[in-house]
The first five atom37 places (N, CA, C, CB, O) and aatype in JSON, in Angstrom:
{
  "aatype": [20, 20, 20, 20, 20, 20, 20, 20, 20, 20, 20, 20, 20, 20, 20, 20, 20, 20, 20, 20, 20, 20, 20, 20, 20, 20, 20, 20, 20, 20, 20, 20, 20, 20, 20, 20, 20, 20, 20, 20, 20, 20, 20, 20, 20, 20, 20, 20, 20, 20, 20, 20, 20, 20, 20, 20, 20, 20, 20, 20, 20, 20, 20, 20, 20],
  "atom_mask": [
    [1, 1, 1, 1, 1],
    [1, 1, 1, 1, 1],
    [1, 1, 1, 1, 1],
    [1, 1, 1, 1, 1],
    [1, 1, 1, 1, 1],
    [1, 1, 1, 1, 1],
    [1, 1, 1, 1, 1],
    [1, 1, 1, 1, 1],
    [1, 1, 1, 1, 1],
    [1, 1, 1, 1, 1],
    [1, 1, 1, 1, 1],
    [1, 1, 1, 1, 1],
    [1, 1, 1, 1, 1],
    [1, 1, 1, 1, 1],
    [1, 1, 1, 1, 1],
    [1, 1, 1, 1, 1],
    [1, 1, 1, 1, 1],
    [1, 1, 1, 1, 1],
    [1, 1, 1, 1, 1],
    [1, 1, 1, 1, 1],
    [1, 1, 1, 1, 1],
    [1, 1, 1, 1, 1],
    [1, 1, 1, 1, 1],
    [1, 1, 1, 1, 1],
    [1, 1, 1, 1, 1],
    [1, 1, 1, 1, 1],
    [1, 1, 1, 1, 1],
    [1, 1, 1, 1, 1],
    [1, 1, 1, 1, 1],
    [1, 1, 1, 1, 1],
    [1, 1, 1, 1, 1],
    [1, 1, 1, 1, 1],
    [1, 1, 1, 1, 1],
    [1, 1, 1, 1, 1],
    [1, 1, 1, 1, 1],
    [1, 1, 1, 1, 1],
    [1, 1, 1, 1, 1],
    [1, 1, 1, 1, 1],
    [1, 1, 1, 1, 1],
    [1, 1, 1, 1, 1],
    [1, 1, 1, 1, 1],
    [1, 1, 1, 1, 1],
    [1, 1, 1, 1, 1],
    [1, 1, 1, 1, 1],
    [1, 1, 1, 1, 1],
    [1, 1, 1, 1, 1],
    [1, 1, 1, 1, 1],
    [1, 1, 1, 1, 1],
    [1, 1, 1, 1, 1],
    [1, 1, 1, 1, 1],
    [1, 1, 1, 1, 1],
    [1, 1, 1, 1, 1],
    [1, 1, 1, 1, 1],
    [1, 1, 1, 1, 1],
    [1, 1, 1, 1, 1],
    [1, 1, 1, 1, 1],
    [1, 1, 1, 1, 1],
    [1, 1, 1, 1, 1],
    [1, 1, 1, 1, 1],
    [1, 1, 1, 1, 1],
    [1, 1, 1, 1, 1],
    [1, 1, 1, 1, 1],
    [1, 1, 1, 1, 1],
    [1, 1, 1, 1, 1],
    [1, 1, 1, 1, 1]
  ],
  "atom_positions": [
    [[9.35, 5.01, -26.49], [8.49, 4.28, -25.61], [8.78, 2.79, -25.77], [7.0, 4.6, -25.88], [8.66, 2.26, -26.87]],
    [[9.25, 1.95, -24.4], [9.18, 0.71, -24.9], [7.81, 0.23, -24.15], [10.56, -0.18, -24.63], [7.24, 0.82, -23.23]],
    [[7.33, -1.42, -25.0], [6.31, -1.65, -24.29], [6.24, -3.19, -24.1], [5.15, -1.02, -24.9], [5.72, -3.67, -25.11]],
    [[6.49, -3.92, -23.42], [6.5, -5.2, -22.96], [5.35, -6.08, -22.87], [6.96, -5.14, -21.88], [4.52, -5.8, -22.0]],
    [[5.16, -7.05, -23.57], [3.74, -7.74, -23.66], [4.55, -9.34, -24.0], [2.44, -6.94, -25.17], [5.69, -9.5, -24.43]],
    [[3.49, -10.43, -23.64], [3.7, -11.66, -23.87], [3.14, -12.06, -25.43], [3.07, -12.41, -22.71], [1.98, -11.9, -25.81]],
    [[3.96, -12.46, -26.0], [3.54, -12.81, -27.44], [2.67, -14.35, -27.58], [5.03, -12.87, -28.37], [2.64, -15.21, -26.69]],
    [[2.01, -14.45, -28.9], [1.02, -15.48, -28.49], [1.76, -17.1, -28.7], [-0.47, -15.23, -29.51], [2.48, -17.29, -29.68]],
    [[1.51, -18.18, -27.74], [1.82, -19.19, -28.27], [2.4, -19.81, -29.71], [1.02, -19.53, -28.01], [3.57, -20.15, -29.9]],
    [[1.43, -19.87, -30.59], [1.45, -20.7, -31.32], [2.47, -19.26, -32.32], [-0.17, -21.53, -31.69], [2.48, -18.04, -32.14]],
    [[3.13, -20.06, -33.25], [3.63, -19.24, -34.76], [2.9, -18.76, -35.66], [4.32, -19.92, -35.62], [2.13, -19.63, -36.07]],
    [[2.76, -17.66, -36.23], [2.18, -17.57, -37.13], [2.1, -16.0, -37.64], [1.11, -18.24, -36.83], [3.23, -15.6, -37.35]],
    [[1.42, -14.94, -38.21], [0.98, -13.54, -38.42], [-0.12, -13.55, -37.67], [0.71, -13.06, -39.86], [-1.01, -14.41, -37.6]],
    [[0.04, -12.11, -36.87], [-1.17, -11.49, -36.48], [-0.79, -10.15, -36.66], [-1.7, -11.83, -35.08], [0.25, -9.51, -36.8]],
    [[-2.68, -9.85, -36.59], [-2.83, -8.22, -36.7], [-3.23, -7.92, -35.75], [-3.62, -7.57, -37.64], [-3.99, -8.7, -35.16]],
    [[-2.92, -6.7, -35.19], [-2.91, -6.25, -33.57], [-3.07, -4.82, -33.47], [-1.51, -6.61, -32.76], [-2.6, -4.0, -34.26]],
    [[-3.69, -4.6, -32.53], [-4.3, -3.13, -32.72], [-3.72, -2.69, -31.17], [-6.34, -3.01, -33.01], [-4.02, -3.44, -30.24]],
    [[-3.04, -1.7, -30.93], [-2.7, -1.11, -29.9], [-3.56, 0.25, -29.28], [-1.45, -0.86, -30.23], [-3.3, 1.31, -29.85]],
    [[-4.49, 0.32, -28.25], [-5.17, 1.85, -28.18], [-4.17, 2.13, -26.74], [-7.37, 1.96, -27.91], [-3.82, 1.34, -25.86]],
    [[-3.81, 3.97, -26.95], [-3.86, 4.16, -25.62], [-4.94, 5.44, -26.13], [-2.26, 4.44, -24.66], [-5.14, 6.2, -27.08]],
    [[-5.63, 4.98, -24.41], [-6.61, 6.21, -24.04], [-6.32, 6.98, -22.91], [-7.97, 5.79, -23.79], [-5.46, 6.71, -22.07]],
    [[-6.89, 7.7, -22.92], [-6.7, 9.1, -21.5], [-8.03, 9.11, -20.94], [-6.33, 11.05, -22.08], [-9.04, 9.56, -21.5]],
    [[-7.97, 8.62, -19.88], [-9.07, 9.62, -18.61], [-9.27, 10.49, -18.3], [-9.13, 9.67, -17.62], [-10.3, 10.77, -17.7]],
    [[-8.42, 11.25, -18.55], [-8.13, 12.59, -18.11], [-8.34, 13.89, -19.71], [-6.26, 12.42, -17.38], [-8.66, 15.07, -19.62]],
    [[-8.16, 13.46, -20.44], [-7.83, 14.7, -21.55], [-8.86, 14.21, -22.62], [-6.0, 14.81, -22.24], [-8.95, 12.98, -22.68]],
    [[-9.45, 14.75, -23.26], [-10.55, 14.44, -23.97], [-10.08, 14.76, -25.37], [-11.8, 15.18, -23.5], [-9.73, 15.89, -25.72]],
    [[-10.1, 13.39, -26.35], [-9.59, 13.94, -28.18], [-7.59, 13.79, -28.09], [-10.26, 16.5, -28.58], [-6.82, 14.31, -28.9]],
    [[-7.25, 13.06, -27.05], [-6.05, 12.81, -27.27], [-6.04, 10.72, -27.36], [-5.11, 13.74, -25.89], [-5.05, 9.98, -27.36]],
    [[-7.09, 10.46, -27.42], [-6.78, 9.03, -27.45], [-6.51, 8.36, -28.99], [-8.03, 8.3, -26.73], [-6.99, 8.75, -30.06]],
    [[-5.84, 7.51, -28.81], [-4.83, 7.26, -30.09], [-5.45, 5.44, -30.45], [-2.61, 7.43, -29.46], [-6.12, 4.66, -29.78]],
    [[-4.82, 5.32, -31.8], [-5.09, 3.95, -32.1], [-3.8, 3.44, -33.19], [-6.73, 3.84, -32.78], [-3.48, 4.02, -34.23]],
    [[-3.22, 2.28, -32.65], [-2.1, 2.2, -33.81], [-2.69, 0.69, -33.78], [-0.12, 2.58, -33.46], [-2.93, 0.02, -32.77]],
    [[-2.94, 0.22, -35.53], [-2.43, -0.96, -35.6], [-0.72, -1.27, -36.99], [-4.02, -1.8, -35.99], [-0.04, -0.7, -37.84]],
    [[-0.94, -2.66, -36.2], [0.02, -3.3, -36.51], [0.45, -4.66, -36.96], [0.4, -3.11, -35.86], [-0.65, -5.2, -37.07]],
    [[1.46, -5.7, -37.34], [1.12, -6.91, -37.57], [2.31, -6.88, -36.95], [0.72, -7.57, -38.88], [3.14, -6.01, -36.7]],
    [[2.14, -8.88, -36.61], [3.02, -9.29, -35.47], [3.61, -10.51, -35.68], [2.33, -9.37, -34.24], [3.03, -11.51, -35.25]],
    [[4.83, -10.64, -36.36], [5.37, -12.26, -36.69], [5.34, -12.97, -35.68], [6.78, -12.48, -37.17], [5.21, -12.23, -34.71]],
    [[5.4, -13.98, -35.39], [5.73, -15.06, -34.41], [6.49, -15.73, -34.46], [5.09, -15.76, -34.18], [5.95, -16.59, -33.76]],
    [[7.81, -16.32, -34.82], [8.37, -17.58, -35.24], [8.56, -18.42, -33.9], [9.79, -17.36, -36.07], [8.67, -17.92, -32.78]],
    [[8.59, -19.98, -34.24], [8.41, -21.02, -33.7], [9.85, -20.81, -32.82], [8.14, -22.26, -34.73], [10.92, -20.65, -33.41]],
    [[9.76, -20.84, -31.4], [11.03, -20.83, -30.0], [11.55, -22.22, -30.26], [10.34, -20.69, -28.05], [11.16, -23.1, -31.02]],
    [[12.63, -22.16, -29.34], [13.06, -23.65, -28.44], [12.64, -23.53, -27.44], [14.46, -24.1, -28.13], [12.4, -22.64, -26.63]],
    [[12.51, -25.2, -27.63], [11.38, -25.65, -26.44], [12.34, -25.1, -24.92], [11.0, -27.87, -26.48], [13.56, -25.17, -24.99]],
    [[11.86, -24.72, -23.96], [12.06, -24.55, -22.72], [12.51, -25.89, -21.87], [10.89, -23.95, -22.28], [13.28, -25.89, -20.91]],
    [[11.95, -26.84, -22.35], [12.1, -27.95, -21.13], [13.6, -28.37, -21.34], [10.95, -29.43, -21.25], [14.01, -29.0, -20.36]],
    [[14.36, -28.23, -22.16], [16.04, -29.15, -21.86], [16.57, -28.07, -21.17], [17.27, -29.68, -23.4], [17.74, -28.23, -20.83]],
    [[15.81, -26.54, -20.73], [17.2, -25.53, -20.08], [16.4, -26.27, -18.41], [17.17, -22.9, -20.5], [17.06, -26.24, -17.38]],
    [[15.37, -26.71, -18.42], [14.41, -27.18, -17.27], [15.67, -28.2, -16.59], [12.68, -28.12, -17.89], [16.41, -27.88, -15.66]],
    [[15.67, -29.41, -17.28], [16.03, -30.46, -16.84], [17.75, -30.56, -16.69], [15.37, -31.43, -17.7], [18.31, -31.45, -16.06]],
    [[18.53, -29.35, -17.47], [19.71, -29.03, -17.04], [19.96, -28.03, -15.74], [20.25, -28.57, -18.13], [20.97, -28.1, -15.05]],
    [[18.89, -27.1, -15.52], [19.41, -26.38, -14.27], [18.87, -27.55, -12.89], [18.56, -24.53, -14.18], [19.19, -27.58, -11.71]],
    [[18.03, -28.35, -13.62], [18.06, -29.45, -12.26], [18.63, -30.13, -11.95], [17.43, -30.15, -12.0], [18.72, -30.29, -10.73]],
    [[19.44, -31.07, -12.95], [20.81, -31.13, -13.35], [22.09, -31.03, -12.41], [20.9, -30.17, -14.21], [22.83, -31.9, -11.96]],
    [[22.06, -29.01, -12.23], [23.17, -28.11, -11.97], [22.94, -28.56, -10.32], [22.99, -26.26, -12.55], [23.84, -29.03, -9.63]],
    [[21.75, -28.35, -9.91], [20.92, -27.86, -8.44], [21.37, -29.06, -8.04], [19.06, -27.51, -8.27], [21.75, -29.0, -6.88]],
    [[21.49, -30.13, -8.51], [21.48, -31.59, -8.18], [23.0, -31.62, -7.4], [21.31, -32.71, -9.72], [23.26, -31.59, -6.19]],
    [[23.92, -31.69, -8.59], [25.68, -31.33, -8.46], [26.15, -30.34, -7.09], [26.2, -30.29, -10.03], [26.96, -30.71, -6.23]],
    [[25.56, -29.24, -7.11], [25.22, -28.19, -6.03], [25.12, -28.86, -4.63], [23.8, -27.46, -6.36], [25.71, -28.72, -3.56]],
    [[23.83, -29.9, -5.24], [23.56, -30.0, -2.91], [24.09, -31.31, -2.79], [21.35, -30.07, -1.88], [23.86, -31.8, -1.68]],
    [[24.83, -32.16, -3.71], [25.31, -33.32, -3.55], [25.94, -34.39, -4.21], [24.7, -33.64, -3.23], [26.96, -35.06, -4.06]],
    [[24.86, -34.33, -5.12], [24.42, -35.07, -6.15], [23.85, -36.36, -5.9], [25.35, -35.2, -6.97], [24.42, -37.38, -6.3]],
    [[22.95, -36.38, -5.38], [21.52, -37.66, -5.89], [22.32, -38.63, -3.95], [22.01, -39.24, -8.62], [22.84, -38.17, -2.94]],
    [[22.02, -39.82, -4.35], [21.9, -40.72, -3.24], [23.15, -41.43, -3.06], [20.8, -41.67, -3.41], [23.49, -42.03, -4.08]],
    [[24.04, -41.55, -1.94], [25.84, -41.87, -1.68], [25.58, -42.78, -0.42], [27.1, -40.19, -1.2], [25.04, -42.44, 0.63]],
    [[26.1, -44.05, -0.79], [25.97, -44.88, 0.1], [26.86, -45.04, 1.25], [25.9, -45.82, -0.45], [26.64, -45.91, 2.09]]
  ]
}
């Protein structure tokens, strides 16, 4: 099973509890916990200001007298 979720901001340990339940079937609902590293990303904004950068080069580049 994979399962795709957004991890939290900041760095750090957490403990995290996963339930799945059923609507349908009664005494099959489950509970897993778990703990959850975080380590600190790169920042997003220099891939920002290079694909604008790229887009720039693309339609021209900036102002031609």
């Amino acid at each position: 099973m994979k399962l795709d979720f957004v991890a939290p901001d900041e760095a750090g340990d957490y403990g995290l509890t996963l339930y799945f339940m059923s609507d349908s079937y009664i005494g099959c609902d489950q509970e897993y916990e778990f703990q959850l590293s975080v380590a600190q990303g790169d920042s997003d904004d220099d891939d920002d200001e290079e694909e604008e950068d790229e887009e720039e080069k693309a339609a021209g580049g900036g102002m031609s007298d």
